[in-house]
C-alpha positions as CSV (number, residue, x, y, z in Angstrom):
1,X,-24.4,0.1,-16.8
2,X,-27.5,-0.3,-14.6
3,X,-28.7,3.1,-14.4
4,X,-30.9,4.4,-17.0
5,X,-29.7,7.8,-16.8
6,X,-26.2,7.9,-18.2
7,X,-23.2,9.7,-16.5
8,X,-22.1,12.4,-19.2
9,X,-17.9,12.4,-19.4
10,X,-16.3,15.4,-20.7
11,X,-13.0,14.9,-22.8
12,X,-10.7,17.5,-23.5
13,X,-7.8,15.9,-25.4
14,X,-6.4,17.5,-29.0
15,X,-5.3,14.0,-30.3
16,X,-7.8,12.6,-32.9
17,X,-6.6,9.1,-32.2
18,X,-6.7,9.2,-28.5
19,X,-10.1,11.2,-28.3
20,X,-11.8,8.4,-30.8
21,X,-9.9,5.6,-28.3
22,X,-11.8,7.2,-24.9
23,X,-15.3,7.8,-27.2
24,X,-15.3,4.1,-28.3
25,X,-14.4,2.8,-24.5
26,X,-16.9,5.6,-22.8
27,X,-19.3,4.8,-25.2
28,X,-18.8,0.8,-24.9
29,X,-19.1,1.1,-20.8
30,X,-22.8,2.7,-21.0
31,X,-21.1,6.5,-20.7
32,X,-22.2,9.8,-22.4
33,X,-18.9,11.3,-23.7
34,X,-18.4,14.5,-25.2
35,X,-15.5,15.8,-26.5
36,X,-13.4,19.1,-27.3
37,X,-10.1,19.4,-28.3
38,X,-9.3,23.1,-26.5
39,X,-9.2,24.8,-23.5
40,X,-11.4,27.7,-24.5
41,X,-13.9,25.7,-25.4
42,X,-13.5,22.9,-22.8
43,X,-14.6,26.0,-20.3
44,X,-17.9,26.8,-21.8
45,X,-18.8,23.3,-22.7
46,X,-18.1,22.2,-18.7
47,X,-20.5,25.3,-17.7
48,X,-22.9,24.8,-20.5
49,X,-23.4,20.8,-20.1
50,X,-22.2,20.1,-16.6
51,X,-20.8,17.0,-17.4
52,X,-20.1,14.2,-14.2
53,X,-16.9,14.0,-14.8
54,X,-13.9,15.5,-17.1
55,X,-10.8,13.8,-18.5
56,X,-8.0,16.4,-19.1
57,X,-5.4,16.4,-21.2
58,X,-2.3,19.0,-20.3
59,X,-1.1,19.7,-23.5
60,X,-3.6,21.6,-25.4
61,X,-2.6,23.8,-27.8
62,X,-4.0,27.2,-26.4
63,X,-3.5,26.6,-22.7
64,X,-2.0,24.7,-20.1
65,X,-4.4,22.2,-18.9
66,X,-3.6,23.4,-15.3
67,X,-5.4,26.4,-16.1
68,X,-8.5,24.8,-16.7
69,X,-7.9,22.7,-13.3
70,X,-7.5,26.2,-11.7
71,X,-10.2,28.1,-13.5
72,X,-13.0,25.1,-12.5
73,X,-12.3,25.2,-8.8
74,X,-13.1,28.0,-8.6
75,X,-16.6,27.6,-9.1
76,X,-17.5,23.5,-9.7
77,X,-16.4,20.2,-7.9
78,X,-16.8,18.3,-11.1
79,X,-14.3,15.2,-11.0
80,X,-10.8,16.0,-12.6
81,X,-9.2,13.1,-13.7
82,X,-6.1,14.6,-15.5
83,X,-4.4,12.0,-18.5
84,X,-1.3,13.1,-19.6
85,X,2.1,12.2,-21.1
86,X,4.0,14.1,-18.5
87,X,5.1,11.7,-15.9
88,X,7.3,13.9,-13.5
89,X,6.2,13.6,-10.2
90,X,6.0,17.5,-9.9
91,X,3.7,17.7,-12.9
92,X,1.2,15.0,-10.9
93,X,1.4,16.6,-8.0
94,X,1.0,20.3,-9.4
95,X,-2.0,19.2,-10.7
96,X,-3.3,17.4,-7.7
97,X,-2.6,20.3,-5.5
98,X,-4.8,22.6,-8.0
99,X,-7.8,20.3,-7.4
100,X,-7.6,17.3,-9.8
101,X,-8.7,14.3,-8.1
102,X,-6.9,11.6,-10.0
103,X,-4.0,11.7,-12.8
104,X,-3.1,8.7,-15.3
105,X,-0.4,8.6,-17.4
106,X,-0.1,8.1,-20.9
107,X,0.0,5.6,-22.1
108,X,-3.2,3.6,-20.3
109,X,-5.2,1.1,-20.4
110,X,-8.8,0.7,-21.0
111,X,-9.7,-1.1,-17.4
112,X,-7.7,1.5,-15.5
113,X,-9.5,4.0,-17.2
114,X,-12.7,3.0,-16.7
115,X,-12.2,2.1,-12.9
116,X,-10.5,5.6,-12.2
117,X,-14.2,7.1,-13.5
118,X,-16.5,5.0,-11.5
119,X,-14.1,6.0,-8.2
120,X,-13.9,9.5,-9.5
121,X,-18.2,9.4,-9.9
122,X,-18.6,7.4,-6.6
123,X,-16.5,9.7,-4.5
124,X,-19.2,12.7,-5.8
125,X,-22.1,10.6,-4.9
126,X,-20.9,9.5,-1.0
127,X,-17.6,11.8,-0.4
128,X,-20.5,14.2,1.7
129,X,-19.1,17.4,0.6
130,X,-21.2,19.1,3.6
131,X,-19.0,16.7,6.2
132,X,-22.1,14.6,7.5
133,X,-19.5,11.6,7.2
134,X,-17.2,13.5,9.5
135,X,-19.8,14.3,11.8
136,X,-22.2,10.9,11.9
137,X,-20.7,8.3,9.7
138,X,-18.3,5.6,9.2
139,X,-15.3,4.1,6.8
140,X,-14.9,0.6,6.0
141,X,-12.3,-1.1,4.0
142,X,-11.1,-4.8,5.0
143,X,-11.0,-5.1,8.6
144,X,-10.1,-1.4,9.4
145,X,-13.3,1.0,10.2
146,X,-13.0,4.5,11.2
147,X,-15.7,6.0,13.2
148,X,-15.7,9.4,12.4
149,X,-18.4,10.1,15.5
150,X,-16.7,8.6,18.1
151,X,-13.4,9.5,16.9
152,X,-11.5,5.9,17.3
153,X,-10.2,3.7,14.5
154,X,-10.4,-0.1,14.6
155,X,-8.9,-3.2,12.7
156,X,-10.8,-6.7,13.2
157,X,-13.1,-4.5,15.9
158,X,-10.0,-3.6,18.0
159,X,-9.5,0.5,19.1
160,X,-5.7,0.8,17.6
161,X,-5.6,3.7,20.1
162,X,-4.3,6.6,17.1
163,X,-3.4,10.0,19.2
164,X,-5.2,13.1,17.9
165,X,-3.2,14.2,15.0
166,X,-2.8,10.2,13.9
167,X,-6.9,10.2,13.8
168,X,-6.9,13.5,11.9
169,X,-4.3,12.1,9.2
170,X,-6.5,9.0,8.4
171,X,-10.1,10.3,9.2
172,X,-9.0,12.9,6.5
173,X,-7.6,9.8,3.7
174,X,-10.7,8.1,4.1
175,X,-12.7,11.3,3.5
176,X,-10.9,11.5,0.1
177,X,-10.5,7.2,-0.1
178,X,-9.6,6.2,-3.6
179,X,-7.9,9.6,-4.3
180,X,-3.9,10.9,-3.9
181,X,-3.9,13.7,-1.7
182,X,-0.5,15.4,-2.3
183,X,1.9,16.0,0.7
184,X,1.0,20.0,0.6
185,X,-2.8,19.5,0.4
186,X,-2.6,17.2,3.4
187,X,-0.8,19.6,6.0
188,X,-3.3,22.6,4.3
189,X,-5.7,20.7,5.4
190,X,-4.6,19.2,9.0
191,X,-2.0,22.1,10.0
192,X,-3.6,25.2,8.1
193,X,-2.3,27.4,5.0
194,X,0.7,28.6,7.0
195,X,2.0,25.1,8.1
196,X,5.4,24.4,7.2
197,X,5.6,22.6,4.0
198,X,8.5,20.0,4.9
199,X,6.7,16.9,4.6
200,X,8.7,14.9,7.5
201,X,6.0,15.4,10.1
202,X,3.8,13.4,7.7
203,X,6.3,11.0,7.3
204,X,6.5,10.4,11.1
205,X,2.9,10.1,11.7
206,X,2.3,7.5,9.1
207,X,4.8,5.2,10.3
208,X,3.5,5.0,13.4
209,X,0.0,4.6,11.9
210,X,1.2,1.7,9.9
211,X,2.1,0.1,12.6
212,X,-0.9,0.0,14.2
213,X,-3.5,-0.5,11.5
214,X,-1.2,-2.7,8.7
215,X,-0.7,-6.7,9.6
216,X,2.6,-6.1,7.4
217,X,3.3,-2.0,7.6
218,X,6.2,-2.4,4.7
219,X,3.4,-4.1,2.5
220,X,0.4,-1.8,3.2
221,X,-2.9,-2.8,2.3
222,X,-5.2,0.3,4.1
223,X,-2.8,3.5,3.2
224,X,-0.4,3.9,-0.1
225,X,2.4,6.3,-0.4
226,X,2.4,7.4,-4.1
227,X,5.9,8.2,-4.1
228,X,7.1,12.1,-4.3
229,X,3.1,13.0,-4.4
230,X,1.5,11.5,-1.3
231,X,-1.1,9.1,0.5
232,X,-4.4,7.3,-0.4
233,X,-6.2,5.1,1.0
234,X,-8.0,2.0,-0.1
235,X,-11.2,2.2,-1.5
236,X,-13.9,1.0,0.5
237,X,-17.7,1.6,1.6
238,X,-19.2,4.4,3.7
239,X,-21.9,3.5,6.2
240,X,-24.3,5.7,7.9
């Protein structure tokens, strides 16, 4: 890793094996890691070391690991990357809807790993928090660009002509690219905390997004569906 001040990764997992298996990878990839193995102390240690970014196991043995999620957003926008054994799409999107910005399930491997962290870091560093993307930036990926100033998405420099609500949906994905945001985040977000929470209206939109941003819509290469959770989009490069 290039940088000569290391990015410090909490871990919060209560298996010995698997906590020595993400020391020796963190370690190995030019990462600080730290490590606890329950909830209690995962709390002070995030308040008293400020790590970059936490990897969260569910299943500790004093609390639910959604209760650290919960307890940290309240007060930190440190990167959540939740890895777990539970693989119910409930469970991933429970967690994503308390403010974890990615989930992996066990069991992993070490690349996935490692490039889940540097999007979890990299979203921190250009996600602009304060919304100067929304307000005087841009979103590239492939041939599709949104201009968040001017309001217009193109593919291959063309204006694909998205009505109002169409822009919203995707100017908000590529706010959050590389992350899931889960169906009920994504009408909080666009329709409000009282919007209904059927996510057909989503559904609608997106299809008719897709078919003016995807060359093949039923093979997307801009906008995933993570099925029963909800949309990402590609990862790409912010330019201001």
């Amino acid at each position: 890793m290039p940088n000569t001040i290391r990015s410090k990764i909490l871990i919060i997992e209560d298996d010995p094996g698997i906590r020595t298996f993400l020391r020796t990878t963190l370690a190995s990839a030019g990462y600080d890691p730290i490590m606890v193995s329950n909830g209690a102390s995962a709390l002070d240690m995030v308040a008293s070391h400020c790590p970059d970014c936490v990897l969260l196991d569910l299943g500790l043995p004093d609390m639910d690991g959604n209760e650290i999620i919960r307890s940290m957003r309240g007060w930190t926008r440190t990167p959540i990357i939740v890895i777990s054994a539970r693989s119910m799409e409930e469970d991933k999107a429970q967690a994503l809807d308390l403010g974890a910005d990615d989930y992996i399930t066990k069991p992993f491997g070490a690349i996935e790993l490692l490039a889940r962290i540097r999007t979890a870091l990299r979203h921190t560093r250009t996600t602009a928090e304060n919304g100067e993307i929304a307000l005087t930036g841009s979103y590239h990926v492939g041939d599709l660009t949104i201009d968040y100033r001017r309001h217009r998405v193109c593919v291959a420099g063309q204006d694909v002509h998205l009505t109002p609500n169409e822009f919203r949906i995707v100017a908000l994905l590529g706010m959050h690219a590389g992350r899931v945001l889960t169906y009920r985040t994504m009408l909080r977000e666009l329709w409000g905390p009282s919007a209904n929470s059927d996510n057909k209206i989503l559904r609608v939109h997106m299809a008719s997004i897709r078919r003016k941003i995807e060359p093949t819509p039923s093979e997307p290469r801009y906008i995933f569906t993570e099925v029963g959770v909800g949309y990402r989009m590609a990862e790409g490069e912010e330019k201001y």
